[in-house]
C-alpha positions in Angstrom: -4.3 7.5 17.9 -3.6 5.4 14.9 -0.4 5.7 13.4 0.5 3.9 10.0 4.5 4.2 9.2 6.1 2.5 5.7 9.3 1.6 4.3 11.6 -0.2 1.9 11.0 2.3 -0.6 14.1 3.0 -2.6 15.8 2.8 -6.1 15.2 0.0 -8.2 16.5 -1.0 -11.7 13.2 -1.9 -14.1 12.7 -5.8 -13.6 13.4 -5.6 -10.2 11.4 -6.2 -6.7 10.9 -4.4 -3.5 8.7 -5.2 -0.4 7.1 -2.2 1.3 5.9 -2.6 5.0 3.4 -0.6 6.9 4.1 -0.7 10.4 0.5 0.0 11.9 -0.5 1.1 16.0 -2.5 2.9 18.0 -5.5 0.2 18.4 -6.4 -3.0 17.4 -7.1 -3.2 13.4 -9.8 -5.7 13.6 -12.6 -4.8 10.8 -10.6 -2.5 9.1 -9.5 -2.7 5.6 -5.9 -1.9 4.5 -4.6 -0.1 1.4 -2.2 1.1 -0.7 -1.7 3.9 -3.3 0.5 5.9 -4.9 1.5 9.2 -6.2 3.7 10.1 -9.3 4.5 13.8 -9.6 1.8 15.8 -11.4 -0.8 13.1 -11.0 -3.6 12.2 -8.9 -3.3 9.7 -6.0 -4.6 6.1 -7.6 -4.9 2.8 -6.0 -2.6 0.2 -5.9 -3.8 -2.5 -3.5 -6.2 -3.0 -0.1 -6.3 -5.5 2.2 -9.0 -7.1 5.0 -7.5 -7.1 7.8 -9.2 -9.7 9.7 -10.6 -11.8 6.8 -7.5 -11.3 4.6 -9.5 -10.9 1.0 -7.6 -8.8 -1.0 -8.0 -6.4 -4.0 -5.7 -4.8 -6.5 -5.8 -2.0 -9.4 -5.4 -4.0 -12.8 -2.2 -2.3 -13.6 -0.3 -4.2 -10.5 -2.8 -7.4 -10.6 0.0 -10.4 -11.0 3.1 -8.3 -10.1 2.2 -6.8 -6.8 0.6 -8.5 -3.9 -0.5 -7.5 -0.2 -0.4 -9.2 3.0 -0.5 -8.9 6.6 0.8 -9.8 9.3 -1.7 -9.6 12.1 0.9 -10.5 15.0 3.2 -7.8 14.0 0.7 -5.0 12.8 2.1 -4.8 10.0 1.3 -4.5 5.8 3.2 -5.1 3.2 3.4 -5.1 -0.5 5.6 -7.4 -2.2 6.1 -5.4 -5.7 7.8 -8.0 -8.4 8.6 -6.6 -12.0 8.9 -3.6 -11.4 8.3 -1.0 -14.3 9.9 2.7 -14.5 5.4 4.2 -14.7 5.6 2.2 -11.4 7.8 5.3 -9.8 5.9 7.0 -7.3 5.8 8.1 -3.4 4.1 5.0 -1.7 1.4 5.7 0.8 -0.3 3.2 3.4 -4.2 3.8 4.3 -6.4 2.6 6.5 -10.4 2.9 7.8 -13.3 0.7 9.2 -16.3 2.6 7.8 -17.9 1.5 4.9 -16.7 2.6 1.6 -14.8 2.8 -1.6 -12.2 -0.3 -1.4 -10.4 2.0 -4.2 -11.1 5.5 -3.5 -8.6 7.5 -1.4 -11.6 9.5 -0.3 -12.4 6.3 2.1 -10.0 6.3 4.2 -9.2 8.5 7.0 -5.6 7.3 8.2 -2.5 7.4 6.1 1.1 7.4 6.7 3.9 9.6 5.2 4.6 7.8 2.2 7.9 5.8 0.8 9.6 6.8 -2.3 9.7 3.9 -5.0 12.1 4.7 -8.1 12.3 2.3 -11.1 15.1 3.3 -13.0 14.7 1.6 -16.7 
């Protein structure tokens, strides 16, 4: 059963960085592609960033493009997200995805395994 678990969430003055990780188990991750999104209250779930797991490309929404960046670490099965000037409409709970079918690279609706979510607060 996969299992996706993040952290380093936590309250950050505006300017600021964090690193998120995404510690993933319960098979091997080979083929699948790895994302993250986030959720401010009252609005929807958007995309922040994916990841291929075994070929490394990566994508990101163009509101984070040059200020976030993924990565993984396939010996540790883990993601992260290195988040670097950080901006208060960057506050949100922080969720890790995953999924090996075809689909979406940016729509939540394509992928079937998430984790609990970290909360990220950029105080300005």
């Amino acid at each position: 059963q996969v299992q996706l678990v993040e952290s380093g969430g936590g309250l950050v003055q505006a300017g600021g960085s964090l690193r998120l990780s995404c510690a993933a188990s319960g098979r091997t991750f080979s083929g699948f592609r790895m994302g993250w999104f986030r959720q401010a209250p009252g609005k929807e779930r958007e995309f922040v960033a994916a990841i291929s797991w075994s070929i490394g490309s990566s994508y990101y929404a163009d509101s984070v493009k040059g200020r976030f960046y993924i990565s993984r670490d396939n010996i540790k099965n883990t993601v992260y997200l290195q988040m670097n000037s950080l901006k208060p409409e960057d506050t949100a709970v922080y969720y890790c995805s995953a999924d090996r079918r075809p689909g979406d690279w940016a729509s939540s609706t394509a992928y079937v395994y998430w984790g609990q979510g970290t909360q990220v607060t950029v105080s300005s």
